[in-house]
C-alpha positions, 0 to 999 in steps of 0.5 A, a space after each residue: 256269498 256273493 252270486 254271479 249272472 252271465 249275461 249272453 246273447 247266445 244260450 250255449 255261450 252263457 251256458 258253457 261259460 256257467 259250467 266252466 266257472 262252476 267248476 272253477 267255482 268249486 261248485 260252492 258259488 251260486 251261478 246262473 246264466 241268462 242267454 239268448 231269447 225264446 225264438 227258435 228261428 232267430 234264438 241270437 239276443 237278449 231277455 231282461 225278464 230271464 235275467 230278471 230271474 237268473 238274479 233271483 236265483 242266485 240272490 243273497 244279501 252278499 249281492 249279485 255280480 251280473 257279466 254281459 257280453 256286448 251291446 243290448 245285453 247292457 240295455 236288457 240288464 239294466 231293465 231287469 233291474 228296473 223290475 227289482 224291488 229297490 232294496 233287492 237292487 241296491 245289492 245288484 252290480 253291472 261288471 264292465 269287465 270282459 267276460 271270460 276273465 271276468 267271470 272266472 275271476 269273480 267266482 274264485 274270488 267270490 268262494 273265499 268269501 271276498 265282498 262285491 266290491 272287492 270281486 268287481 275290482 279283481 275283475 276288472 284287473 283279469 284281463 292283466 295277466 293274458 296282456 303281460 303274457 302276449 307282452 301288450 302291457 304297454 300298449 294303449 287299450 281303447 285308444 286310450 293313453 295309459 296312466 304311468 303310474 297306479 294305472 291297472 298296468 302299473 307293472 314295477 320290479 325290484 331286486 332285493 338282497 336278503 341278508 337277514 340269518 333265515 332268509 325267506 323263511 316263515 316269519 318273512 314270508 309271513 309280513 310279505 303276504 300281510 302287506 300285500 293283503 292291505 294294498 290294491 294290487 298283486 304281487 309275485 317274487 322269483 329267486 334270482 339266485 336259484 334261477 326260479 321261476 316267480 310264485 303268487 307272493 300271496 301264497 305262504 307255501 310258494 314263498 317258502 319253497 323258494 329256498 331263498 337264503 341269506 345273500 340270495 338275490 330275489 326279484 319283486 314284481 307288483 301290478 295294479 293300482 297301488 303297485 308303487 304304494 305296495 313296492 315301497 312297503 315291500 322295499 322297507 321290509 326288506 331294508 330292514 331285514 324284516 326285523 331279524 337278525 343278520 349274523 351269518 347263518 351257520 350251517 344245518 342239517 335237517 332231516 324228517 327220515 327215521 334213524 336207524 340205532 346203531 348195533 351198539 345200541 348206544 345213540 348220543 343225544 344232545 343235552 339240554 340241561 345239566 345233570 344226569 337220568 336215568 330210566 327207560 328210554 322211548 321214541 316219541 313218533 308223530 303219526 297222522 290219522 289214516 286217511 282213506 281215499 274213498 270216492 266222494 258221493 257229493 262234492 258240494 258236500 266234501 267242500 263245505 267239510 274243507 271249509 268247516 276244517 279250515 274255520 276250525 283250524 284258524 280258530 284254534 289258531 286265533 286261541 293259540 296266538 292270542 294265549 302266546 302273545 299274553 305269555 310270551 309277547 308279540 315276536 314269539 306269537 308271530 311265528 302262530 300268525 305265519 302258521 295261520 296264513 299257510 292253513 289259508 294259502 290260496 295255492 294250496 287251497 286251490 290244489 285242495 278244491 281242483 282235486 275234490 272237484 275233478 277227481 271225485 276225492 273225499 276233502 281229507 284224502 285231497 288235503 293230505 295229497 296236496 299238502 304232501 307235494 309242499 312237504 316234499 319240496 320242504 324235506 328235498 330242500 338242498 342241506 344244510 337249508 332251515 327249509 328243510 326243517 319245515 317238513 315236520 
């Protein structure tokens, strides 16, 4: 894992920045900071020999990822570096991002796993989403004329008819979050139909839960550097309907409720095959595991739990697709491909970790909580939705 330095002329700054990311971080990030100098008349400046030793701490052949506030603090840096053993220092790089949303951004990058590089870039585009916010977007930085187009501005919308039976069910969703993953650039979609507000594209669940049907009208926003690359690749999946069919939908209804048997004791069925049985009758019920919400003694701990779950559960996924695509083919296998991105979904996964680390919850009981909130947004769909189906 790639470990993260803060560089600052003042202790308390780099040391309240290291708590709030460690937090972010989900405590699993190794993160140290190296502020101010050790004269308590004038504490204000900066120290290559305890950068020096902030790297060390935190170094691993990942790499490390040093944030500087302004000025000497460069300087101090890269003399720090210069006290490196030359293979320690190959693996040591200077971010030019600003310092807050830089840092915050490298340590949740850094916890799923992404390389040096990858984290620098993500980094370096923090700054984005505050810009857009404030609407700066288009507005000169540094004096300097922006780039019109693979610029990190590079904000680019486009309005899409679905017209594929499913809508943007799981299969969809699944090749969206699949060709943003390829591209240097991010991604998020509203359903203009259902007046919603825009979700993380990358994020199979909030896709999902958009309940956007055939007809609906979504909207696509991409930015970063490959925006105009990812809007065109965007575009040809929706142009092709994602590769399904477009025969208008019939109506559905979809229910995880328990029905009740009627007083006759008579409940029609829906026949599968011909021919005729009999014999005793049983309900086969789906039950989840208890899960106790017992308070965790050691965060770190119930994190690294999630974390091993989550491998455990992608590798038996990585099995199951593998054994459907030799029996069934590679359209039959996808739908295992989609189920393998929503055990990976970052919005979820970031309501997982926020919970075991702010509420003290064991990683179980934190999963099965956040996993209800999309359950419910799933079984409250409006009728008549395949939406609805997913509860189960």
């Amino acid at each position: 894992m790639v470990g993260i330095v803060i560089v600052s002329h003042s202790n308390e700054l780099a040391e309240s920045l290291r708590e709030m990311a460690l937090q972010v971080g989900k405590s699993v990030v190794p993160i140290a900071s190296a502020g101010g100098v050790d004269d308590a008349t004038d504490p204000i400046g900066t120290d290559a020999v305890k950068i020096l030793h902030a790297i060390e701490e935190v170094y691993s052949s990942d790499g490390v990822l040093v944030f500087m506030d302004m000025g000497s603090a460069v300087l101090s840096t890269e003399t720090a570096l210069d006290l490196l053993d030359k293979e320690k220092k190959k693996k040591i790089k200077l971010s030019g991002a600003p310092l807050v949303e830089g840092v915050i951004s490298a340590v949740v990058q850094s916890a799923s796993g992404l390389g040096i590089e990858e984290i620098m870039d993500e980094a370096d585009k923090a700054i984005i989403p505050k810009r857009n916010q404030l609407g700066l977007q288009n507005q000169q930085v540094s004096g300097k004329k922006q780039k019109s187009d693979h610029s990190e501005e590079n904000i680019l919308k486009n309005k899409y008819r679905l017209k594929n039976t499913l809508g943007l069910h799981a299969r969809p969703a699944a090749q969206i979050v699949k060709t943003i993953s390829l591209h240097d650039a991010s991604a998020s979609v509203r359903n203009i139909t259902r007046d919603s507000s825009f979700v993380n594209a990358k994020s199979m669940n909030s896709l999902i839960t958009l309940n956007a049907r055939q007809n609906d009208e979504v909207e696509v926003m991409t930015s970063g550097p490959e925006s105009s690359e990812l809007q065109s690749k965007l575009t040809s999946l929706f142009q092709k309907n994602f590769g399904e069919s477009t025969a208008p939908a019939k109506k559905q209804s979809f229910s995880t409720k328990k029905h009740k048997i009627p007083s006759s004791g008579i409940v029609e069925g829906i026949p599968i095959s011909a021919g005729i049985g009999i014999g005793e009758i049983y309900q086969h019920v789906l039950k989840l595991p208890d899960v106790s919400d017992e308070q965790a003694t050691n965060t770190e701990h119930e994190l690294k739990q999630l974390e091993k779950a989550l491998n455990g559960a992608t590798e038996d996924l990585d099995y199951i697709i593998e054994s459907s695509r030799k029996k069934f083919g590679d359209d039959e296998a996808a739908i295992f491909e989609a189920h393998k991105l929503l055990v990976k979904d970052p919005d979820l996964l970031d309501k997982v970790r926020k919970r075991i680390t702010k509420t003290k919850s064991n990683a179980a009981y934190a999963w099965k909580t956040e996993l209800e909130y999309f359950i419910d947004l799933y079984d409250n769909a409006v009728d008549g939705s395949v939406m609805s189906g997913r509860a189960v």
